[in-house]
MIGU-515353 format. One record per residue (C-alpha): x, y, z; residue number from 0; residue in one letter. Coordinates in steps of 0.2 Angstrom, whole numbers, always signed. Example, Ala and Ser with C-alpha at 12.3 -4.5 7.8 and 13.67 -1.06 7.14 Angstrom:
# residues 2
SITE    px    py    pz resi resn
SITE   +62   -22   +39    0    A
SITE   +68    -5   +36    1    S
# end
This chain:
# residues 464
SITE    px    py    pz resi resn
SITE    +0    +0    +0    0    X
SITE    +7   +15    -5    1    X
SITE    +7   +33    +7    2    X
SITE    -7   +41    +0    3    X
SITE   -18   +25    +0    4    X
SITE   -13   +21   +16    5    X
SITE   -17   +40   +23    6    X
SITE   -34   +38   +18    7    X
SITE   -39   +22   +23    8    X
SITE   -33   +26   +41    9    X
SITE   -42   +42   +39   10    X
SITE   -59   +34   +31   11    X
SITE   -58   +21   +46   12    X
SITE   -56   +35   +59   13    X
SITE   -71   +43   +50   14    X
SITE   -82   +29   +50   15    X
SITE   -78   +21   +69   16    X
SITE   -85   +38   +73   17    X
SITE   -99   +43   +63   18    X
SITE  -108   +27   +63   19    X
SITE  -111   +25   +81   20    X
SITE  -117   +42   +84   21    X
SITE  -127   +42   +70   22    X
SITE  -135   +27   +75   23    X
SITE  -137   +34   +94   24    X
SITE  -143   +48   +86   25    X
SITE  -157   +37   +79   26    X
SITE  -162   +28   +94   27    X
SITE  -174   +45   +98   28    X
SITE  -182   +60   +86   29    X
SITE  -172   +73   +86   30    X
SITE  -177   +89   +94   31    X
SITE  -169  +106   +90   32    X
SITE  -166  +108  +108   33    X
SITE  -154   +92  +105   34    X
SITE  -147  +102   +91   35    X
SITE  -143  +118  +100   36    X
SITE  -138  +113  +116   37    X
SITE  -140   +91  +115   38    X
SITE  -154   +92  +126   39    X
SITE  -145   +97  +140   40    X
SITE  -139   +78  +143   41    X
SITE  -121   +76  +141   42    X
SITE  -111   +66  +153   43    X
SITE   -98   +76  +161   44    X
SITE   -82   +63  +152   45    X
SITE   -92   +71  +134   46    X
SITE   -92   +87  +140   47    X
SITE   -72   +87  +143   48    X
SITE   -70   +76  +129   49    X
SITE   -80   +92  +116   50    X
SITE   -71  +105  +124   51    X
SITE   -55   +98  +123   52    X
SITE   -58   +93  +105   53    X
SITE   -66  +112  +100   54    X
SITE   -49  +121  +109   55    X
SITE   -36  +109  +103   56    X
SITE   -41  +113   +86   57    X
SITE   -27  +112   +70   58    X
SITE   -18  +127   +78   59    X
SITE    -9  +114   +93   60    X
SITE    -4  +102   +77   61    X
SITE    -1  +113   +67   62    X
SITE    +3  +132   +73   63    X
SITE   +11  +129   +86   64    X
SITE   +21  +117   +85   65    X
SITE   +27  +126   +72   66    X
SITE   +30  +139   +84   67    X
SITE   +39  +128   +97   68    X
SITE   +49  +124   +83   69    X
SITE   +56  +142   +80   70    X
SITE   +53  +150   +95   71    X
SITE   +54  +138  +112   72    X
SITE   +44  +137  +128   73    X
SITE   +35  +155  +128   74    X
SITE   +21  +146  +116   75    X
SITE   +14  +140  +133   76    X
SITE   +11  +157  +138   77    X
SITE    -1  +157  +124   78    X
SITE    -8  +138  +131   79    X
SITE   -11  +148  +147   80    X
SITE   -21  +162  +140   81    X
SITE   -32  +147  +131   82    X
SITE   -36  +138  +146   83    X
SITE   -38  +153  +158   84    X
SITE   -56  +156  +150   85    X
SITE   -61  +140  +157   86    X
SITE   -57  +145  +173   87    X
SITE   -68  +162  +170   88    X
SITE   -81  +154  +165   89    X
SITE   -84  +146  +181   90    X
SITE   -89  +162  +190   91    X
SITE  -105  +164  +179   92    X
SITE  -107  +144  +176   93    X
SITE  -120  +138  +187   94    X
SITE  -130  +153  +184   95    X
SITE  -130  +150  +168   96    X
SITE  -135  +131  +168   97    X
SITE  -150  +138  +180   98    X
SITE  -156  +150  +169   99    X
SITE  -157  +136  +154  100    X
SITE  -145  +147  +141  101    X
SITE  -139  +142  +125  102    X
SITE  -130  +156  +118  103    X
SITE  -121  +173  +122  104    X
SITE  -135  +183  +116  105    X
SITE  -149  +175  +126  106    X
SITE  -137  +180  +141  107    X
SITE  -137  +200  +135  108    X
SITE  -155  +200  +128  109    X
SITE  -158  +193  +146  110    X
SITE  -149  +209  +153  111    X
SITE  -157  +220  +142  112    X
SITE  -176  +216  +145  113    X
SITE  -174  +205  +129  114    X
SITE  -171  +219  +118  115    X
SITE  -170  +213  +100  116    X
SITE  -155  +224   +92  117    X
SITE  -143  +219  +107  118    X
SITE  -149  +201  +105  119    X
SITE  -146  +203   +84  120    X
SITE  -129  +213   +87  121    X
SITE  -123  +201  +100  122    X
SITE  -128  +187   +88  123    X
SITE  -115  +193   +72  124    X
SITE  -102  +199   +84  125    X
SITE  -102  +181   +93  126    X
SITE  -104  +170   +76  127    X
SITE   -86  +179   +72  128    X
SITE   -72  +168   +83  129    X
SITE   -82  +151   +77  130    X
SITE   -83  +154   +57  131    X
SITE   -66  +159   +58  132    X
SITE   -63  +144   +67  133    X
SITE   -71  +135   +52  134    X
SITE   -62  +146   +39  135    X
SITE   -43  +141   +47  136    X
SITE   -45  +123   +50  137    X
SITE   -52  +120   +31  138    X
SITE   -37  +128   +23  139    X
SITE   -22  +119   +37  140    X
SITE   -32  +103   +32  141    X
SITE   -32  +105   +13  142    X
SITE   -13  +112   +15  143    X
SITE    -5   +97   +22  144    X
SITE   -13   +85   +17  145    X
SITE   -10   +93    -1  146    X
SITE    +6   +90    +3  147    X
SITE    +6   +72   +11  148    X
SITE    -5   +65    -2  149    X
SITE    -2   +73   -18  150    X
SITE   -23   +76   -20  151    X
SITE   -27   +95   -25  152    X
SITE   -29  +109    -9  153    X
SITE   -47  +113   -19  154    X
SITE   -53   +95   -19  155    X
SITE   -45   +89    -2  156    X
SITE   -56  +107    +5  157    X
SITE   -70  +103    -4  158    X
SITE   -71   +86    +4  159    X
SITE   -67   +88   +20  160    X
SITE   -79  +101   +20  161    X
SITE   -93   +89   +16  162    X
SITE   -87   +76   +28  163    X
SITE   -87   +89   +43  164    X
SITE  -106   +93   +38  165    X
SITE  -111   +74   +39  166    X
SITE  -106   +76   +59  167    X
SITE  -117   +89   +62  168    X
SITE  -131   +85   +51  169    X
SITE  -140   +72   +60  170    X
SITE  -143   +81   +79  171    X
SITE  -132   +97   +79  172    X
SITE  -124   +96   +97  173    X
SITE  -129   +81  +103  174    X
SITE  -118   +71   +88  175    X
SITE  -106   +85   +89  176    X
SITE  -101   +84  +106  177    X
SITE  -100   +64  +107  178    X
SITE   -90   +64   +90  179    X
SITE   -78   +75  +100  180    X
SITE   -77   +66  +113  181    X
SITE   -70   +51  +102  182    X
SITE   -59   +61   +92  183    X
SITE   -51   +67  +111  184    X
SITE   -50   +49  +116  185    X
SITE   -39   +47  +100  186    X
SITE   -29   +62  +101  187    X
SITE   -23   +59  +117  188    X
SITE   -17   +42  +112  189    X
SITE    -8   +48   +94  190    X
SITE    -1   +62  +105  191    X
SITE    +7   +49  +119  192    X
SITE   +13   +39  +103  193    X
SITE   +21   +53   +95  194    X
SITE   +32   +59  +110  195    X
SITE   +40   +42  +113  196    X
SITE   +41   +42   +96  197    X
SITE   +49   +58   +94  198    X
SITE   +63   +57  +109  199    X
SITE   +65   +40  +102  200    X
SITE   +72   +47   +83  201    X
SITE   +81   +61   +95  202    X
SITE   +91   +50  +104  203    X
SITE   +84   +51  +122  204    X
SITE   +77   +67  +131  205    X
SITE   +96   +70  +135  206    X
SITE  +102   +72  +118  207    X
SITE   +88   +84  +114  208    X
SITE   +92   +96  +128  209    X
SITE  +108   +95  +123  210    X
SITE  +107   +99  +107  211    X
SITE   +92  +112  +108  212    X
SITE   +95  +129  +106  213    X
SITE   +98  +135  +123  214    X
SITE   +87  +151  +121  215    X
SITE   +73  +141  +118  216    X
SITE   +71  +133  +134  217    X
SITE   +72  +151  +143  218    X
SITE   +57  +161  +143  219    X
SITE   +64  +177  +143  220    X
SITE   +77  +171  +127  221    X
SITE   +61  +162  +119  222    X
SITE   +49  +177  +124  223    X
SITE   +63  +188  +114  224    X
SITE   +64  +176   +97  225    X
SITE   +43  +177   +97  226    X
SITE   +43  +195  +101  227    X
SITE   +35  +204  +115  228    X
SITE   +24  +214  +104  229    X
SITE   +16  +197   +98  230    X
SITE   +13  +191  +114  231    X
SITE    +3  +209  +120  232    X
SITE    -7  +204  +106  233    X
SITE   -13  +187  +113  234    X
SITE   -13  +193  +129  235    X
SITE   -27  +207  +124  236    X
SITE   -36  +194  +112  237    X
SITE   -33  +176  +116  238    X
SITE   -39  +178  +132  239    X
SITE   -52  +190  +131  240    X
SITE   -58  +182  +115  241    X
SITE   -58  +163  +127  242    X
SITE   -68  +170  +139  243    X
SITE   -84  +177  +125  244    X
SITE   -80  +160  +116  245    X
SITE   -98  +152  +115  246    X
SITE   -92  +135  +112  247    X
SITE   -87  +135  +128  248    X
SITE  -104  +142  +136  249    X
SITE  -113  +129  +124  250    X
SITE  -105  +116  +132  251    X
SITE  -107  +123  +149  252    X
SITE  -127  +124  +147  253    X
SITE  -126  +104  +138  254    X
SITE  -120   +96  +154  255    X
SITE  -133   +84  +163  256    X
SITE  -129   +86  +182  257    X
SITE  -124  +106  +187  258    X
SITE  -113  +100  +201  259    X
SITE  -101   +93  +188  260    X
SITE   -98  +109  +180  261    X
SITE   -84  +115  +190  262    X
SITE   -74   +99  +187  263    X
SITE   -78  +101  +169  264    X
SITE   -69  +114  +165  265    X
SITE   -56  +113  +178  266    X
SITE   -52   +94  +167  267    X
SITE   -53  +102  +152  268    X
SITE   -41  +115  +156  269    X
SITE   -28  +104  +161  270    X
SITE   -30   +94  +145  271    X
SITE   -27  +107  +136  272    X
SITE   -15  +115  +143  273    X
SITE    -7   +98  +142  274    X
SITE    -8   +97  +121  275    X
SITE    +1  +115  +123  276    X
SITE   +15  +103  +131  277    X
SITE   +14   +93  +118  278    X
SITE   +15  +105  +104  279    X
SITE   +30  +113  +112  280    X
SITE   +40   +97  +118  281    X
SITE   +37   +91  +100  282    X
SITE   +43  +108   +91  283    X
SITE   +59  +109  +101  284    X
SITE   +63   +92   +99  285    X
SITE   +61   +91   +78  286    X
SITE   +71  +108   +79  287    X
SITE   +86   +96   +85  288    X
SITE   +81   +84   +70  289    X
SITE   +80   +97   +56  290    X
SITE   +85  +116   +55  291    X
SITE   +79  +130   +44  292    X
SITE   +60  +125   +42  293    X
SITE   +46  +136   +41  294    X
SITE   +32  +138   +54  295    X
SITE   +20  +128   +44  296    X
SITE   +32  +116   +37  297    X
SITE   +34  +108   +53  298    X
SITE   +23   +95   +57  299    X
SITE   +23   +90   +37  300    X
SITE   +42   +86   +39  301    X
SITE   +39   +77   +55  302    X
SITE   +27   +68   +48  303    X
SITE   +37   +63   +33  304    X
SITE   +49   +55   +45  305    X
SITE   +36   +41   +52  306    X
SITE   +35   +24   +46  307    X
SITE   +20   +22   +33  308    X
SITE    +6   +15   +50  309    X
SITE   +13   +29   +60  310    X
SITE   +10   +41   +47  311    X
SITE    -7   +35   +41  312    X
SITE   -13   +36   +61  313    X
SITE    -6   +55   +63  314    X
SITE   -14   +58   +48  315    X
SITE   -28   +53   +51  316    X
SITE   -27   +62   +68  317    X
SITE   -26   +78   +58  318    X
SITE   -42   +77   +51  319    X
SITE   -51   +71   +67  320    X
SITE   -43   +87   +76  321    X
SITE   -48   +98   +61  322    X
SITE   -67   +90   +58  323    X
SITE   -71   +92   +77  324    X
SITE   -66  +110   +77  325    X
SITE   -74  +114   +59  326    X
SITE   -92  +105   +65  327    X
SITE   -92  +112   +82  328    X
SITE   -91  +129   +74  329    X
SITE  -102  +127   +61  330    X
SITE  -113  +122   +74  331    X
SITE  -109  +137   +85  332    X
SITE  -113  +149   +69  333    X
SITE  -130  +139   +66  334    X
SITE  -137  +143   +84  335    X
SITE  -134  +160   +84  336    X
SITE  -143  +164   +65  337    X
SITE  -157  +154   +72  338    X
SITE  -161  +155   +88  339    X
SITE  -153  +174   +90  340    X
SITE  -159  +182   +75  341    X
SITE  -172  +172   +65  342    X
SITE  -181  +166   +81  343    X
SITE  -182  +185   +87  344    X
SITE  -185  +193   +69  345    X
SITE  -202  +178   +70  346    X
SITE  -202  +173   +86  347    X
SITE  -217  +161   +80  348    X
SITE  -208  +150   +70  349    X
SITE  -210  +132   +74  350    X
SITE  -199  +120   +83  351    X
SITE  -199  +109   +69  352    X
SITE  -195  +121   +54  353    X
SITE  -182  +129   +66  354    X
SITE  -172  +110   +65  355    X
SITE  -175  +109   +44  356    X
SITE  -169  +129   +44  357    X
SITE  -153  +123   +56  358    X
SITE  -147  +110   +44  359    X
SITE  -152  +120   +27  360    X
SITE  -139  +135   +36  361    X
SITE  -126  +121   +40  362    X
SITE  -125  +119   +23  363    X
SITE  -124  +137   +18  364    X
SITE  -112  +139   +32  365    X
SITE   -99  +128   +26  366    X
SITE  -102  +132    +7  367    X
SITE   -97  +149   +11  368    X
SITE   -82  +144   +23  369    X
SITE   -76  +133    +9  370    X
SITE   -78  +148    -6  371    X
SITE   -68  +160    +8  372    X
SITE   -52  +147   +10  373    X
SITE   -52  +144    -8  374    X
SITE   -49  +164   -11  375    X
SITE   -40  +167    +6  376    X
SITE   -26  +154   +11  377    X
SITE   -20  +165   +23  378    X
SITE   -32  +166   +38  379    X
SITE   -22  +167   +53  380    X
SITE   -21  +186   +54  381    X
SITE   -40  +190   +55  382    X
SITE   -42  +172   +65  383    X
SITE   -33  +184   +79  384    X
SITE   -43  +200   +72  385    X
SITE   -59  +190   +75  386    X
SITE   -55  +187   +91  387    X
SITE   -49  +206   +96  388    X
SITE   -68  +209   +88  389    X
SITE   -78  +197   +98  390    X
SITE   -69  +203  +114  391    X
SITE   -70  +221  +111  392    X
SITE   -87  +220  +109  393    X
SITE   -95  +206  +120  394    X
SITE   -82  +202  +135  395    X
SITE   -87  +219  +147  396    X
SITE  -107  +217  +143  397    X
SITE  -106  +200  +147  398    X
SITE   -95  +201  +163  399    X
SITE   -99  +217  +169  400    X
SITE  -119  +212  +167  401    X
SITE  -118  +198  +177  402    X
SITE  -107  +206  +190  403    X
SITE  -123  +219  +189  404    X
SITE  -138  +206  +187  405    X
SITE  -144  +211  +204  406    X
SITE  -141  +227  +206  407    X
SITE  -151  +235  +190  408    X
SITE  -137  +246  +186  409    X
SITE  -132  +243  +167  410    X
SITE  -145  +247  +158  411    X
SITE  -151  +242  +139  412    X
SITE  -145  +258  +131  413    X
SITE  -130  +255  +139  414    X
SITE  -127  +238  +133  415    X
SITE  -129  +244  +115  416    X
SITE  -119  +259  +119  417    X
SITE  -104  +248  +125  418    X
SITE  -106  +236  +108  419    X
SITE  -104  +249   +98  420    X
SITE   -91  +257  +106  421    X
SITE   -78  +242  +108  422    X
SITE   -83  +238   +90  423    X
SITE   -78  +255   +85  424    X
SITE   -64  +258   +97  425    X
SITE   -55  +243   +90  426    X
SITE   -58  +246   +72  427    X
SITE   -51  +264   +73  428    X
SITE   -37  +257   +82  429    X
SITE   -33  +243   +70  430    X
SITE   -35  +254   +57  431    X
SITE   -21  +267   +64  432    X
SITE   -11  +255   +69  433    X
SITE    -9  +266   +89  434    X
SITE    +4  +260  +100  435    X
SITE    -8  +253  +111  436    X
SITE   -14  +236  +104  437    X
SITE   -33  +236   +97  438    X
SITE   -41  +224  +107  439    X
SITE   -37  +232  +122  440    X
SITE   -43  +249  +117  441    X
SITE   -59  +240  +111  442    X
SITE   -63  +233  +127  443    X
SITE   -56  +249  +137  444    X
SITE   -68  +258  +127  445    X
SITE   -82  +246  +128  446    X
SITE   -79  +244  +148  447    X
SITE   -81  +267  +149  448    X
SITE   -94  +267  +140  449    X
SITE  -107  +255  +147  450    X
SITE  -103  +264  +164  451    X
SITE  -105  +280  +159  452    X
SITE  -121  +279  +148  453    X
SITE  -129  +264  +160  454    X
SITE  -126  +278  +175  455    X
SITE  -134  +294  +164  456    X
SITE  -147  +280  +158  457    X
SITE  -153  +277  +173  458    X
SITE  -152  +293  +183  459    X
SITE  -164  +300  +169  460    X
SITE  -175  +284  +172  461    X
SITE  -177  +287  +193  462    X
SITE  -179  +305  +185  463    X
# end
């Protein structure tokens, strides 16, 4: 059998072994749009971990950052620490917001805002931003190396697994999603072990590769200096923030069955990943004792190209699951929020049932578009960031400082939209000029004065 025969069998196998049994669970009961949005709020806290692990790991761990690791050395955990920090945020508001039976990030601000239908519609576009570039950044990393592995065209290898990804979310939305996910994670955790043995193993021992890595590397003020400290300002004021408004994560936090389990949830799924940030960085500094002069997003091609044929077709095949779990859950993501956040309050009469036909009609208009963008745009990885700088900017202050507010009736709705707007605004103007002062941060400075200010006028001329 020769590479590219081998690569996708191991990867048609992966696909099957998955999609079979969930489809077939997802048979076993008619599917209801609340098990499309949220899986019926019946997860099992080992899917939960398994789903968010799978939707943070993402291509950018096997791909991106390793690639980083490879270059640049430890500091790359700092960006594994602004990931998994959100999870820990997201505890404060958790278990109010598994009482309160949310789905999305705009039901939470149309919840603070007296259900107000622009904040709820505003909120909505803002949110769907961080999950469809999600989408958009995984299809082109998939059809880029396995282009490259394979030999098959970038346009025909995105175009497949394109329409792969929406057969995992066709069938129940979440509730198929999340127990794919957790699949794929079991998988990933096992290819990851593997490959580190593996790795010291062509090295020479984990002696040798200390020895022979670049010294700076393993410092983190030498590694912090070869990344630049401009670029980690800019994940500090955009990973972080952007983590914390990630629906994803919130969605996941509202699926769970038992409330009392959602502290160790996330706490799990931190560590985890965390853990494939490890990984990533153990496994850049090691090939960069194997190999010099690669580029970022050569890495893990060449690394690959050093595995014996099962190996190889295995990591593969890895690839894709990592990618595919990241592509559906987003699509996902981006499907809630057009239906339940702008269609449902545009017509709030429309029926349970044509809500579950409209969610997988959009699915597929979802990913037609993501596809169309990563045939034109190759390049993603800037406004992947940008989207992120957006989403925080506008949503991080009314959701946080709402709900540090939900009982005293301070921020009020015009506030809310006032604050939207602002951080919208502030970080556009910012981006645009290029200020000293990174964009994200003077978004959400922006956003955080001006939902003070206009909730405190707002409501002095209410009590008026």
């Amino acid at each position: 059998m020769n590479q590219t025969a081998a690569i996708l069998f191991a990867t048609v196998l992966v696909v099957l072994a998955t999609l079979i049994p969930t489809y077939i669970m997802s048979k076993r009961s008619r599917t209801s749009e609340d098990d499309w949005a949220v899986a019926d709020r019946s997860l099992p806290i080992y899917v939960v971990i398994g789903t968010q692990l799978a939707s943070a790991m993402g291509g950018g761990i096997l791909v991106g950052h390793l690639g980083n690791a490879y270059l640049n050395g430890i500091a790359i955990l700092i960006y594994g620490l602004l990931t998994v920090l959100p999870f820990f945020i997201i505890m404060i508001p958790a278990k109010w917001l598994r009482q309160n039976n949310f789905t999305t990030v705009p039901e939470i601000l149309r919840h603070f805002s007296g259900n107000n239908k622009f904040v709820g519609i505003v909120s909505a576009i803002m949110t769907i931003f961080v999950p469809f570039g999600w989408i958009t950044s995984q299809i082109t990393a998939f059809g880029s190396i396995y282009a490259g592995i394979t030999g098959i065209d970038y346009t025909v290898l995105c175009i497949v697994f394109t329409f792969v990804s929406l057969l995992f979310v066709m069938p129940a939305g979440l509730k198929t999603v999340a127990w794919t996910d957790f699949i794929f994670a079991c998988f990933m955790i096992f290819m990851c072990i593997v490959t580190v043995f593996h790795v010291t193993h062509i090295g020479g021992g984990l002696r040798t590769i200390k020895e022979n890595v670049d010294t700076a590397m393993l410092s983190m003020s030498g590694s912090i200096e070869k990344l630049g400290a401009g670029t980690v300002l800019l994940w500090v004021f955009s990973v972080m923030p952007g983590g914390v408004t990630n629906q994803l994560y919130f969605q996941r936090v509202c699926a769970i069955k038992e409330e009392k389990e959602i502290p160790q949830s996330l706490a799990i799924s931190a560590i985890l990943t965390f853990l494939s940030f490890v990984w990533a960085v153990y496994m850049g500094m090691s090939i960069s004792t194997l190999e010099t002069g690669l580029g970022q997003n050569d890495v893990t091609a060449w690394y690959m190209s050093q595995l014996p044929l099962p190996l190889l077709a295995a990591f593969a095949a890895l690839v894709f699951a990592v990618m595919m779990s990241t592509v559906s859950s987003g699509a996902q993501s981006v499907v809630v929020n057009i239906t339940r956040d702008i269609i449902a309050v545009v017509k709030p009469d429309i029926s349970s049932e044509k809500m579950l036909k409209l969610s997988r009609l959009l699915s597929f208009i979802t990913m037609v578009v993501a596809v169309l963008m990563c045939l034109v745009f190759t390049d993603t990885l800037t406004w992947l960031v940008a989207t992120y700088a957006f989403s925080a900017a506008t949503l991080l202050c009314p959701i946080y400082i709402g709900y540090m507010y939900r009982n005293k009736k301070f921020i009020t709705t015009a506030g809310l939209i006032a604050s939207m707007v602002a951080g919208c605004v502030g970080c556009a103007v910012a981006m645009i000029m290029d200020t000293a002062i990174n964009y994200a941060i003077t978004g959400i400075v922006a956003s955080l004065i001006t939902l003070l200010v206009v909730s405190a006028i707002t409501k002095q001329k209410s009590l008026s």
